[in-house]
mmJSON file of the N, C-alpha and C atoms, coordinates in Angstrom:
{"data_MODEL":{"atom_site":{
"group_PDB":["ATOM","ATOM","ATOM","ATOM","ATOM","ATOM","ATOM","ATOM","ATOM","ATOM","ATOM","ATOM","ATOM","ATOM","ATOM","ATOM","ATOM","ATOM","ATOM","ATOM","ATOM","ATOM","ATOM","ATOM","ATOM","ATOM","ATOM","ATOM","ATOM","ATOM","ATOM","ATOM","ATOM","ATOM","ATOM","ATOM","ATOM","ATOM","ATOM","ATOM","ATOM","ATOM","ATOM","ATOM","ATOM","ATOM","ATOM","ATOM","ATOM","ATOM","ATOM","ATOM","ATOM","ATOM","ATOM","ATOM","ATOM","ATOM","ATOM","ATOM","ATOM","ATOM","ATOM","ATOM","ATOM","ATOM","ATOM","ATOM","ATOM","ATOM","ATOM","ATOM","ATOM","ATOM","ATOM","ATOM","ATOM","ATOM","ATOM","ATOM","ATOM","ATOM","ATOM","ATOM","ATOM","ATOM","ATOM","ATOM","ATOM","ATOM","ATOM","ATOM","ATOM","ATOM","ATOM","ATOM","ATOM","ATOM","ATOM","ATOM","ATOM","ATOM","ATOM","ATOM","ATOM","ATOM","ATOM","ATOM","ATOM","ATOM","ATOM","ATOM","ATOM","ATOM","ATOM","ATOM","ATOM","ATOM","ATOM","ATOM","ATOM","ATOM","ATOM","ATOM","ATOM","ATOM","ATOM","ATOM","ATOM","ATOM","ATOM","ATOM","ATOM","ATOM","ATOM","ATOM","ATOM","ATOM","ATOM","ATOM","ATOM","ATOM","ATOM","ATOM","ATOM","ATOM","ATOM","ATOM","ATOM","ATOM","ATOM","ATOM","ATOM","ATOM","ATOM","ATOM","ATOM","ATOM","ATOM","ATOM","ATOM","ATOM","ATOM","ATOM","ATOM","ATOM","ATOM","ATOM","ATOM","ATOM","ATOM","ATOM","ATOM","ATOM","ATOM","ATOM","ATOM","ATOM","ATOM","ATOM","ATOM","ATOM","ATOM","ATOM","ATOM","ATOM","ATOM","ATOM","ATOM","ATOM","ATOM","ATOM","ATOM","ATOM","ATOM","ATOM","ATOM","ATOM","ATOM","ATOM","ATOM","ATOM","ATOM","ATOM","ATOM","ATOM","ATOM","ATOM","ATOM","ATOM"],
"id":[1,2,3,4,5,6,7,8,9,10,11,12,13,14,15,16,17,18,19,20,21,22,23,24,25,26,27,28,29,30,31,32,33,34,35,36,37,38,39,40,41,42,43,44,45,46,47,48,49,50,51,52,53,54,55,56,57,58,59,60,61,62,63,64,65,66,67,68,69,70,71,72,73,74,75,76,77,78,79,80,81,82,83,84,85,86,87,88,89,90,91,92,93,94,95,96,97,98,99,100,101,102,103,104,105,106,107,108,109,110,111,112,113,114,115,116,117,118,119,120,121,122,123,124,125,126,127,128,129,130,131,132,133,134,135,136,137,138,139,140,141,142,143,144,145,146,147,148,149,150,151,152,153,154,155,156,157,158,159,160,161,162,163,164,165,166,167,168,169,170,171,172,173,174,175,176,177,178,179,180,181,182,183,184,185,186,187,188,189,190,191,192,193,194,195,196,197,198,199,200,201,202,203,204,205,206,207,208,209,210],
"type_symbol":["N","C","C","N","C","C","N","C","C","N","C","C","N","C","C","N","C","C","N","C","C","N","C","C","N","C","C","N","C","C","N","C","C","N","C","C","N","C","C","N","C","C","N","C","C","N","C","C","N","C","C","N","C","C","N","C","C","N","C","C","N","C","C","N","C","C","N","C","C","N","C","C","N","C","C","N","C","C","N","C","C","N","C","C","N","C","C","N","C","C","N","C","C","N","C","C","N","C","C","N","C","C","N","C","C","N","C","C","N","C","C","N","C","C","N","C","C","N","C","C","N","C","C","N","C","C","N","C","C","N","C","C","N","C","C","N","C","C","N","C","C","N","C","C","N","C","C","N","C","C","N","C","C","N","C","C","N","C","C","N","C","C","N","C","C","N","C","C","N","C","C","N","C","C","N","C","C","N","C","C","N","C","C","N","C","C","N","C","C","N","C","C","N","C","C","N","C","C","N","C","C","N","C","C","N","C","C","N","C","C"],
"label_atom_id":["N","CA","C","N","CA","C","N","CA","C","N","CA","C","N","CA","C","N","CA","C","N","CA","C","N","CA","C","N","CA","C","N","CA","C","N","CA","C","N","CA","C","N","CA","C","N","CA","C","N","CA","C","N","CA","C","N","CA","C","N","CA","C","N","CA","C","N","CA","C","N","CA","C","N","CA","C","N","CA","C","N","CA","C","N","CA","C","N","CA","C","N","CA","C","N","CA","C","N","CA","C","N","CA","C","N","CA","C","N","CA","C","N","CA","C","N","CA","C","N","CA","C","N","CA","C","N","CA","C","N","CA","C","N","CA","C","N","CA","C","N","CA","C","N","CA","C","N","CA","C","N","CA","C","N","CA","C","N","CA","C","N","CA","C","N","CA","C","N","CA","C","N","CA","C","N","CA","C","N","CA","C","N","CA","C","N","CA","C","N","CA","C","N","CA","C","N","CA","C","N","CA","C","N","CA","C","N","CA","C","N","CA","C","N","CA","C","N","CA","C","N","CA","C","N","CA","C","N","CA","C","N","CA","C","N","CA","C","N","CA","C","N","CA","C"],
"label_alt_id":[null,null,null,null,null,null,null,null,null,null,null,null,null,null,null,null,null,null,null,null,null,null,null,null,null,null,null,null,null,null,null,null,null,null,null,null,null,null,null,null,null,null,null,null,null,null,null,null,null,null,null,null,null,null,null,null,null,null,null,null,null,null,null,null,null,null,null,null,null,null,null,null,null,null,null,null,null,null,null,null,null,null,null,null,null,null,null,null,null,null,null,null,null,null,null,null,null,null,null,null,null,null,null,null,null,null,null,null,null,null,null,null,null,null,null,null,null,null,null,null,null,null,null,null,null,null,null,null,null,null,null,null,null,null,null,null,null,null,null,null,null,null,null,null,null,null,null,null,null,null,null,null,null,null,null,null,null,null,null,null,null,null,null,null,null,null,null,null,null,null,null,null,null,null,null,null,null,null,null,null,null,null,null,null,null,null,null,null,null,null,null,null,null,null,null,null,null,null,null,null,null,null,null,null,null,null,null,null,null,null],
"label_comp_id":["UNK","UNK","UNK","UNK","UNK","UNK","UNK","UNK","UNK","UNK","UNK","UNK","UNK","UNK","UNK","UNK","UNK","UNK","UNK","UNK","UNK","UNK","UNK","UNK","UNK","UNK","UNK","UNK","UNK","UNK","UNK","UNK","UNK","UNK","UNK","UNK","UNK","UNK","UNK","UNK","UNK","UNK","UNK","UNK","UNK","UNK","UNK","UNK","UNK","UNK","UNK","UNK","UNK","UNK","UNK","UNK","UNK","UNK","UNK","UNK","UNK","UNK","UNK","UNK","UNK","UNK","UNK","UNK","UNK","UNK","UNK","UNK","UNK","UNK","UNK","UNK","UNK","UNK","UNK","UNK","UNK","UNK","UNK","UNK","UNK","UNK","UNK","UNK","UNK","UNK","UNK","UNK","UNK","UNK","UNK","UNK","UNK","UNK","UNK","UNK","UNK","UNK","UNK","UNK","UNK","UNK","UNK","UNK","UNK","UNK","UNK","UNK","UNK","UNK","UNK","UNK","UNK","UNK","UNK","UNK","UNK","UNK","UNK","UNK","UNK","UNK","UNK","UNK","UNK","UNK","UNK","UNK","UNK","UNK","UNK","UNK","UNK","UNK","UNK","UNK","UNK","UNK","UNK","UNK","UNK","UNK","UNK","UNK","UNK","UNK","UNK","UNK","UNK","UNK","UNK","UNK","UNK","UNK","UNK","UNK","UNK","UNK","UNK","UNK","UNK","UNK","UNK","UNK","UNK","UNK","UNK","UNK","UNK","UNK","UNK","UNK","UNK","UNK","UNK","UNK","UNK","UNK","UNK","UNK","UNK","UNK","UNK","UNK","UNK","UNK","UNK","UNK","UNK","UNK","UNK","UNK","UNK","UNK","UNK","UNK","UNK","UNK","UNK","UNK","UNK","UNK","UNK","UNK","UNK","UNK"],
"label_asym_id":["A","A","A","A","A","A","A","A","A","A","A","A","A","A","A","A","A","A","A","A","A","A","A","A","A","A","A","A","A","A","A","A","A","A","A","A","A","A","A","A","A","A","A","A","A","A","A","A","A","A","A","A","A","A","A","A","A","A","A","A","A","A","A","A","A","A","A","A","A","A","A","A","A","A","A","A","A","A","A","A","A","A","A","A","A","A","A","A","A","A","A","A","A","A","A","A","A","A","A","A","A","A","A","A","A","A","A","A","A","A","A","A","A","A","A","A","A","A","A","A","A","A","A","A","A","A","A","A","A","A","A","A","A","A","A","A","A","A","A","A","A","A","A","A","A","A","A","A","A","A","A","A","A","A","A","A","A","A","A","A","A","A","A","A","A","A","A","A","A","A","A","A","A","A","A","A","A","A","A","A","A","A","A","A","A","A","A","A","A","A","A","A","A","A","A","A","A","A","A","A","A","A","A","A","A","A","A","A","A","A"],
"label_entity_id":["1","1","1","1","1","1","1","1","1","1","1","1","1","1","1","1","1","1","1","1","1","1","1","1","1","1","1","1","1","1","1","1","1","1","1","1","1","1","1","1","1","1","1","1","1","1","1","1","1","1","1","1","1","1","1","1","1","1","1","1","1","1","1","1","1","1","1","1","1","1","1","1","1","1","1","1","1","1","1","1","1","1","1","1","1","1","1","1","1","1","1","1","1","1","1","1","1","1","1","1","1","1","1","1","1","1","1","1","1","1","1","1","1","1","1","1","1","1","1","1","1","1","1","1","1","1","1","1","1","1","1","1","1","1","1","1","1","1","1","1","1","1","1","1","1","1","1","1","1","1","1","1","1","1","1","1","1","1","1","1","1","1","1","1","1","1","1","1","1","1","1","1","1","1","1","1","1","1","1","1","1","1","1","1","1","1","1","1","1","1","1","1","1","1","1","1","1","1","1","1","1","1","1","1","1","1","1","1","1","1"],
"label_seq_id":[1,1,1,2,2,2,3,3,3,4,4,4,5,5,5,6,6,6,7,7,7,8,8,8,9,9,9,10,10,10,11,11,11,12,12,12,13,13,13,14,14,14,15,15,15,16,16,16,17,17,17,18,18,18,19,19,19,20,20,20,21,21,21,22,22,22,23,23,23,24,24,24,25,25,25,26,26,26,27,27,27,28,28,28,29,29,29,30,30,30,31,31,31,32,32,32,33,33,33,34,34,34,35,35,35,36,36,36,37,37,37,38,38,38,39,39,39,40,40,40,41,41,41,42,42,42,43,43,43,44,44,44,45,45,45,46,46,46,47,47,47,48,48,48,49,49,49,50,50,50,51,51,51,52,52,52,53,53,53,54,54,54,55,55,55,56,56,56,57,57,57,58,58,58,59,59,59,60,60,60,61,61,61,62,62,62,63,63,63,64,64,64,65,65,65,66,66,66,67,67,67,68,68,68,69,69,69,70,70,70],
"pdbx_PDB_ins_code":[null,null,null,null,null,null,null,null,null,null,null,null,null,null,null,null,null,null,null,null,null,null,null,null,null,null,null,null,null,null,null,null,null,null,null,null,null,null,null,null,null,null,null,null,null,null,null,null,null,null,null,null,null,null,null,null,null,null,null,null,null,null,null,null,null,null,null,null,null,null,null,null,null,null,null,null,null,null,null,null,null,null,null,null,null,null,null,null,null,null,null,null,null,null,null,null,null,null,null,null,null,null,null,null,null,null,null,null,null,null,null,null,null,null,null,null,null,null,null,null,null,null,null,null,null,null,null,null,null,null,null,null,null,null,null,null,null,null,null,null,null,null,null,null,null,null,null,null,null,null,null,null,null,null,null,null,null,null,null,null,null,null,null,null,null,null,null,null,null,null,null,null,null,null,null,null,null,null,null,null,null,null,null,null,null,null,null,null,null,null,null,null,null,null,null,null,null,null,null,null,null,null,null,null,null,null,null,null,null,null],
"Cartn_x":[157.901,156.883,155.988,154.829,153.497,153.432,152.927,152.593,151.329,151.013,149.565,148.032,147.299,146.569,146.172,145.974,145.559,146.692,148.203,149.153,148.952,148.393,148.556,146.903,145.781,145.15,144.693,145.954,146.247,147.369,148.125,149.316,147.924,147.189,146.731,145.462,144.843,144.353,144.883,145.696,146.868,147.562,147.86,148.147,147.15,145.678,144.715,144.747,144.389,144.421,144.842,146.73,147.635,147.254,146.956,146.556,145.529,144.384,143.339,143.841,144.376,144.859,145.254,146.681,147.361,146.448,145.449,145.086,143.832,143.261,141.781,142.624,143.72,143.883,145.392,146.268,147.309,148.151,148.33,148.964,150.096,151.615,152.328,152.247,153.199,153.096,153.41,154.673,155.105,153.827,152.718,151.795,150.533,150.489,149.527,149.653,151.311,151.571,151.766,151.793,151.888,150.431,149.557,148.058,147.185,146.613,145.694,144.338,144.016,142.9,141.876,141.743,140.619,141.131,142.086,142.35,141.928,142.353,142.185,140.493,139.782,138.379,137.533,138.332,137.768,137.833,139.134,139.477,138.823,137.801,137.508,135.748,135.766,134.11,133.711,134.612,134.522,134.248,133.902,133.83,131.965,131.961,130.964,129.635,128.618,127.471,126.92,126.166,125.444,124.643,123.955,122.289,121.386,120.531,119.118,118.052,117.592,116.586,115.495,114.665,113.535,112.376,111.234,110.182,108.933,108.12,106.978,105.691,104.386,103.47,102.986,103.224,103.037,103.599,104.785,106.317,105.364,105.33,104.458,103.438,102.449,101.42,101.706,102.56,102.942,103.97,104.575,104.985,103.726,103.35,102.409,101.198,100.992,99.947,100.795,102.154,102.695,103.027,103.023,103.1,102.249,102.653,101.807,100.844,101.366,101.28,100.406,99.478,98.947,98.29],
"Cartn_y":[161.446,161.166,160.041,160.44,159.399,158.14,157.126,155.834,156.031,155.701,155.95,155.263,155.929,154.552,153.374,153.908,153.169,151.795,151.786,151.186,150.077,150.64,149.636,148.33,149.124,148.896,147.388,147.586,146.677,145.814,146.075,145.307,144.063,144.857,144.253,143.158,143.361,142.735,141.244,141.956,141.006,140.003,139.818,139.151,138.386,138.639,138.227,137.126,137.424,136.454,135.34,135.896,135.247,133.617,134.211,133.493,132.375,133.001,132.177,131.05,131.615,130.967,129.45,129.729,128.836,127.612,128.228,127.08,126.658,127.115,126.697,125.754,126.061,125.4,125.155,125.444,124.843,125.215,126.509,127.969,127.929,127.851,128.783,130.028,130.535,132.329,132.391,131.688,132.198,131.423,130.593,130.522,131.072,132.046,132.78,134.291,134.389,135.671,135.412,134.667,134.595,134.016,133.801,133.552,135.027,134.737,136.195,136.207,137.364,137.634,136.86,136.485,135.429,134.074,133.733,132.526,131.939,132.844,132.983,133.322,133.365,133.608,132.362,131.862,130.506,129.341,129.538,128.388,128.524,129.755,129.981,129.319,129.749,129.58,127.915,127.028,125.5,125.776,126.035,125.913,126.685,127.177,128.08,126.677,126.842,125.801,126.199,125.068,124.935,125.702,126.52,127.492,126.762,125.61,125.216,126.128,125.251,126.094,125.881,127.119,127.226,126.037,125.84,125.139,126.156,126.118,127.067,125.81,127.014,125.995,125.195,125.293,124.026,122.599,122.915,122.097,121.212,121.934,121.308,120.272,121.056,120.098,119.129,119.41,117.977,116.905,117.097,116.173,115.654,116.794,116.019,114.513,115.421,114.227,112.862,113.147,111.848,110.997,111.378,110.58,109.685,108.64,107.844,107.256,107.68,107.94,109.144,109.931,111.158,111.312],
"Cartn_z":[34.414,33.432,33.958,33.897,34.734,33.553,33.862,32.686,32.224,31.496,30.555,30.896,31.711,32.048,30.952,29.821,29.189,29.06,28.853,29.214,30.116,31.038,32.796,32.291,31.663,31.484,30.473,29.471,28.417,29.124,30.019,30.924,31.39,32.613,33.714,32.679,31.456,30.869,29.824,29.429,28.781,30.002,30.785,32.486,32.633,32.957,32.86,31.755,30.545,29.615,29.349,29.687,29.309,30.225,31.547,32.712,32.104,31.828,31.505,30.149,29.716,28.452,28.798,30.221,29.971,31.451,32.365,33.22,31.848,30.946,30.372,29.387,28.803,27.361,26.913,28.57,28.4,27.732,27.863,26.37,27.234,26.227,27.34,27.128,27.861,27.674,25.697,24.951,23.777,23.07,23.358,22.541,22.262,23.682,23.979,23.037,22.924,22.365,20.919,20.008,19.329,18.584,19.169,18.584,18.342,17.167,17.194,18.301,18.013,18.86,18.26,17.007,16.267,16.562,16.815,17.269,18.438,19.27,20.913,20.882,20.171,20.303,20.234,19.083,17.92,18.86,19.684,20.862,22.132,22.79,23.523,23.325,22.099,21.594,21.782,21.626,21.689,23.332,24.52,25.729,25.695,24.837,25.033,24.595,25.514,25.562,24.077,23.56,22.12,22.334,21.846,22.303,21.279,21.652,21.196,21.239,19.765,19.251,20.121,20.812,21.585,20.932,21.73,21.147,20.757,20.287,20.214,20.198,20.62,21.059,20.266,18.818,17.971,17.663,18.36,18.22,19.416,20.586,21.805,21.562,21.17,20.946,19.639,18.979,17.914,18.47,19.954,20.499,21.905,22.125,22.98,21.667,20.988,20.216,20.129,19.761,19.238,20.585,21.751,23.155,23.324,23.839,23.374,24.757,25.792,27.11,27.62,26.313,26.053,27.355],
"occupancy":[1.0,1.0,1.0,1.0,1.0,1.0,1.0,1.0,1.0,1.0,1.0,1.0,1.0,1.0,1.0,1.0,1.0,1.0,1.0,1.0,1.0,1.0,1.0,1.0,1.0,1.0,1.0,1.0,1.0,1.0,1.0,1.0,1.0,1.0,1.0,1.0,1.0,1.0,1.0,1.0,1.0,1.0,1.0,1.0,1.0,1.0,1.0,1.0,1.0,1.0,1.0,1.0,1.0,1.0,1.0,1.0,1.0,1.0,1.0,1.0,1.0,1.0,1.0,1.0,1.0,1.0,1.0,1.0,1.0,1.0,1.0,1.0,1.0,1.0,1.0,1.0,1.0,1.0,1.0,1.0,1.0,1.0,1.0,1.0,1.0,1.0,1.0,1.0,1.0,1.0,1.0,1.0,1.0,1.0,1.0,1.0,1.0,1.0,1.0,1.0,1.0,1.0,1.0,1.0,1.0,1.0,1.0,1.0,1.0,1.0,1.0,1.0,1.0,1.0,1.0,1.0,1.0,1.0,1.0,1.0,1.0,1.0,1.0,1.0,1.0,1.0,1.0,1.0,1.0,1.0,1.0,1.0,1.0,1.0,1.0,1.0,1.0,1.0,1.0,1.0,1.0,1.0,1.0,1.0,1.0,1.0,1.0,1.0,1.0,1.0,1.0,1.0,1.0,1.0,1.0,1.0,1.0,1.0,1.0,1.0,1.0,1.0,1.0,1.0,1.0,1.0,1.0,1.0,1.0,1.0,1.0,1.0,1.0,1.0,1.0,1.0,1.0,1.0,1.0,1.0,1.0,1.0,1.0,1.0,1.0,1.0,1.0,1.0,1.0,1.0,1.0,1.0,1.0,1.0,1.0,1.0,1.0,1.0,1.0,1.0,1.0,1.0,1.0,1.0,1.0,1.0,1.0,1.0,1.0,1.0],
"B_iso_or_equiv":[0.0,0.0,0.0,0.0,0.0,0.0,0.0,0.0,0.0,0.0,0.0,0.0,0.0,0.0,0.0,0.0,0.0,0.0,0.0,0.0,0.0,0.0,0.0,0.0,0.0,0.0,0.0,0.0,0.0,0.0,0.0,0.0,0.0,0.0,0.0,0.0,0.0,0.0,0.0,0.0,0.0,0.0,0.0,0.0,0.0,0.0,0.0,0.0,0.0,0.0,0.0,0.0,0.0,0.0,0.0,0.0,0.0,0.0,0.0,0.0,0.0,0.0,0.0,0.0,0.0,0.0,0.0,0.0,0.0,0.0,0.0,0.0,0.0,0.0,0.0,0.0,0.0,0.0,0.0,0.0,0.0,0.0,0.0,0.0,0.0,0.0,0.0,0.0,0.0,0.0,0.0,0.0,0.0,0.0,0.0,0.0,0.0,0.0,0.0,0.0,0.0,0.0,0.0,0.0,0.0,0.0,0.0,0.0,0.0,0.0,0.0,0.0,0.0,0.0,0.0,0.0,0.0,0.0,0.0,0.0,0.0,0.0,0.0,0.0,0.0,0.0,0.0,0.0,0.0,0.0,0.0,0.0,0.0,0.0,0.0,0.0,0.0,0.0,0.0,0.0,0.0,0.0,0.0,0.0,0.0,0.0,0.0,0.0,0.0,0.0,0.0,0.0,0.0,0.0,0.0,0.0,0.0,0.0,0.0,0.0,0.0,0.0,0.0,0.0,0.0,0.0,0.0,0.0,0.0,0.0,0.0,0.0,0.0,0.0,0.0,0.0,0.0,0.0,0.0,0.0,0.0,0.0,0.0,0.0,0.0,0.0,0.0,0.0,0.0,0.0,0.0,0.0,0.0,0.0,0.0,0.0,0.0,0.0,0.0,0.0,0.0,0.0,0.0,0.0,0.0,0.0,0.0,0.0,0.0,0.0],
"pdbx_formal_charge":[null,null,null,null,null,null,null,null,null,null,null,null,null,null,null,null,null,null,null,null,null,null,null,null,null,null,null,null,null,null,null,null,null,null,null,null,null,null,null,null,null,null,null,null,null,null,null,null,null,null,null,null,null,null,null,null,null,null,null,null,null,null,null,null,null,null,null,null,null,null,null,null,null,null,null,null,null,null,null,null,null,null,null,null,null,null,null,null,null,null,null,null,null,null,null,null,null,null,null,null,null,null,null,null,null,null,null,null,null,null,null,null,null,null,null,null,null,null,null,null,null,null,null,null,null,null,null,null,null,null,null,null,null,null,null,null,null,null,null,null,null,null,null,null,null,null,null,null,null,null,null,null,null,null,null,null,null,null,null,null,null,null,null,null,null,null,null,null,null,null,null,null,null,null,null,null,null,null,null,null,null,null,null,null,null,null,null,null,null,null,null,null,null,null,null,null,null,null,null,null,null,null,null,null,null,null,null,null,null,null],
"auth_seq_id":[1,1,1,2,2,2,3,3,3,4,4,4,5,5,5,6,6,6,7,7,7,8,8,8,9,9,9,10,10,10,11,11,11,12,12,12,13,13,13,14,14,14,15,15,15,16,16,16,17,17,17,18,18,18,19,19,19,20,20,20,21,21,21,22,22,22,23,23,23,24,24,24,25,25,25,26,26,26,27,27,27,28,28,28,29,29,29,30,30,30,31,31,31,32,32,32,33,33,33,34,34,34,35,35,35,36,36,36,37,37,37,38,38,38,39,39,39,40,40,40,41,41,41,42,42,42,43,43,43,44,44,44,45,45,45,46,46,46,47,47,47,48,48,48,49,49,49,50,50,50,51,51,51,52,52,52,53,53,53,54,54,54,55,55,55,56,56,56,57,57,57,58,58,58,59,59,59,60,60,60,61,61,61,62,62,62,63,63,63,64,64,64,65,65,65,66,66,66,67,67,67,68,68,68,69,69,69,70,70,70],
"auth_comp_id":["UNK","UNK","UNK","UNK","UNK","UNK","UNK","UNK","UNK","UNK","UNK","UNK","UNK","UNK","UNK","UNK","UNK","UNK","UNK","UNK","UNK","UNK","UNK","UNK","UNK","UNK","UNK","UNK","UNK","UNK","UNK","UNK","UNK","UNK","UNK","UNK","UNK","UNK","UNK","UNK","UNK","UNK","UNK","UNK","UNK","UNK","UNK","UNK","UNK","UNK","UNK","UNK","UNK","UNK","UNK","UNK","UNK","UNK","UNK","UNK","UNK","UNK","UNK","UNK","UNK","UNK","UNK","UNK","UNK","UNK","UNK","UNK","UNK","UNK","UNK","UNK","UNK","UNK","UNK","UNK","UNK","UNK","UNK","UNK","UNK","UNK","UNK","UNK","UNK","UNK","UNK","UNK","UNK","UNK","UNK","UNK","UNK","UNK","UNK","UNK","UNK","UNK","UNK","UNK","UNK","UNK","UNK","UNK","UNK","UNK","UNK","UNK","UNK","UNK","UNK","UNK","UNK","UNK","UNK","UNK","UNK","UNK","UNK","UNK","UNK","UNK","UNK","UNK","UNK","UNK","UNK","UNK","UNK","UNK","UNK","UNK","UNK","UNK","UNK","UNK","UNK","UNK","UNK","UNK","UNK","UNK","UNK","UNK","UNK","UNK","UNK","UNK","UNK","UNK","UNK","UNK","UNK","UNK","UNK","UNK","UNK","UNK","UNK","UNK","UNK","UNK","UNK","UNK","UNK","UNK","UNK","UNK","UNK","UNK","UNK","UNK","UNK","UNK","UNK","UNK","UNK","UNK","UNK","UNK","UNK","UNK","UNK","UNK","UNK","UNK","UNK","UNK","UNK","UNK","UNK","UNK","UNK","UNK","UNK","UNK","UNK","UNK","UNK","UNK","UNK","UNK","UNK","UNK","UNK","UNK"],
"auth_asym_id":["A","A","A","A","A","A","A","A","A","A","A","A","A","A","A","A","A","A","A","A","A","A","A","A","A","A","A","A","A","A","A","A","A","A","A","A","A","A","A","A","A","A","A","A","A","A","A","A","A","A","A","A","A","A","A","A","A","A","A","A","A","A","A","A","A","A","A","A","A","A","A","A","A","A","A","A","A","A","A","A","A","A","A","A","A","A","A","A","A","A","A","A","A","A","A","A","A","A","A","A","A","A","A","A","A","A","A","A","A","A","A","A","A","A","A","A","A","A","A","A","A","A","A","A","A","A","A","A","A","A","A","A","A","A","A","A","A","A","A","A","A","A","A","A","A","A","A","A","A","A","A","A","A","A","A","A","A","A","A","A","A","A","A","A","A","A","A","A","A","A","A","A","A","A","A","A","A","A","A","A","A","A","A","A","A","A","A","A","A","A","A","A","A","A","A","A","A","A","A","A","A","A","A","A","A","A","A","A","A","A"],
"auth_atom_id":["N","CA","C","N","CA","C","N","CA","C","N","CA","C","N","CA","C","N","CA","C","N","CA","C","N","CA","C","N","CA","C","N","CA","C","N","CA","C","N","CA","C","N","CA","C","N","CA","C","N","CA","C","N","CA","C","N","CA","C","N","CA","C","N","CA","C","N","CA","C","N","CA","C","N","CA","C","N","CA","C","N","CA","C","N","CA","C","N","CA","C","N","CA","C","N","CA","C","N","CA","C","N","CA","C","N","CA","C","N","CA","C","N","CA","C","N","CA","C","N","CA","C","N","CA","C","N","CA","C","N","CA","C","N","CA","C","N","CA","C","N","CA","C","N","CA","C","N","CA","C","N","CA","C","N","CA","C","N","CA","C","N","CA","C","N","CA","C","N","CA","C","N","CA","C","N","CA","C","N","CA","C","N","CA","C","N","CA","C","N","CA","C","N","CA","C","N","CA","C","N","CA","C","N","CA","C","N","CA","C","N","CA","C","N","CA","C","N","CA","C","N","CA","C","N","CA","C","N","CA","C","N","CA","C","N","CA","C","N","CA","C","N","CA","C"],
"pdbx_PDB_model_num":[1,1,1,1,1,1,1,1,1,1,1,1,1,1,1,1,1,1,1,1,1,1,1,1,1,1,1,1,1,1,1,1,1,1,1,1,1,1,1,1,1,1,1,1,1,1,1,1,1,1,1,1,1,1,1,1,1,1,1,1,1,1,1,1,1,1,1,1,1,1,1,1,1,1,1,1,1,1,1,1,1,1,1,1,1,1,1,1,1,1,1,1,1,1,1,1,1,1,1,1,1,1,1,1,1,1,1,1,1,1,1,1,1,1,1,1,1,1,1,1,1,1,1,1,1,1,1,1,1,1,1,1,1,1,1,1,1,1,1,1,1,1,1,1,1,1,1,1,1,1,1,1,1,1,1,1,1,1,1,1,1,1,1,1,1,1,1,1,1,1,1,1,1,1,1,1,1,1,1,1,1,1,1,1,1,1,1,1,1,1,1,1,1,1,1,1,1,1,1,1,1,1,1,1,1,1,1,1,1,1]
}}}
């Protein structure tokens, strides 16, 4: 009887993880397995950079006016 790819697929991903888990945030393996997938997201998202709000060309020219160095 052959193994399932999908099986090897969720193995070789879950390995992966487990991995990242424990050099990024210091997981052991029984804390890695016992956290949900929203957990393990929520803790991943704190690494993830802030995304600032763009400027538009009014924002621009209302800091250029206020320079005082114009």
């Amino acid at each position: 009887m052959s193994a399932d790819p999908a099986d090897a697929r969720f193995a070789d991903g879950a390995a992966r993880l487990s991995g990242q888990a424990a050099l990024l945030l210091g997981w052991t393996p029984e804390t890695f397995w016992t956290a949900t997938p929203e957990e393990f997201a929520t803790v991943l998202a704190a690494f993830a950079p802030v995304e600032a709000g763009g400027i538009d060309r009014a924002g621009l020219n209302a800091m250029m006016e206020r320079d005082c160095d114009g």
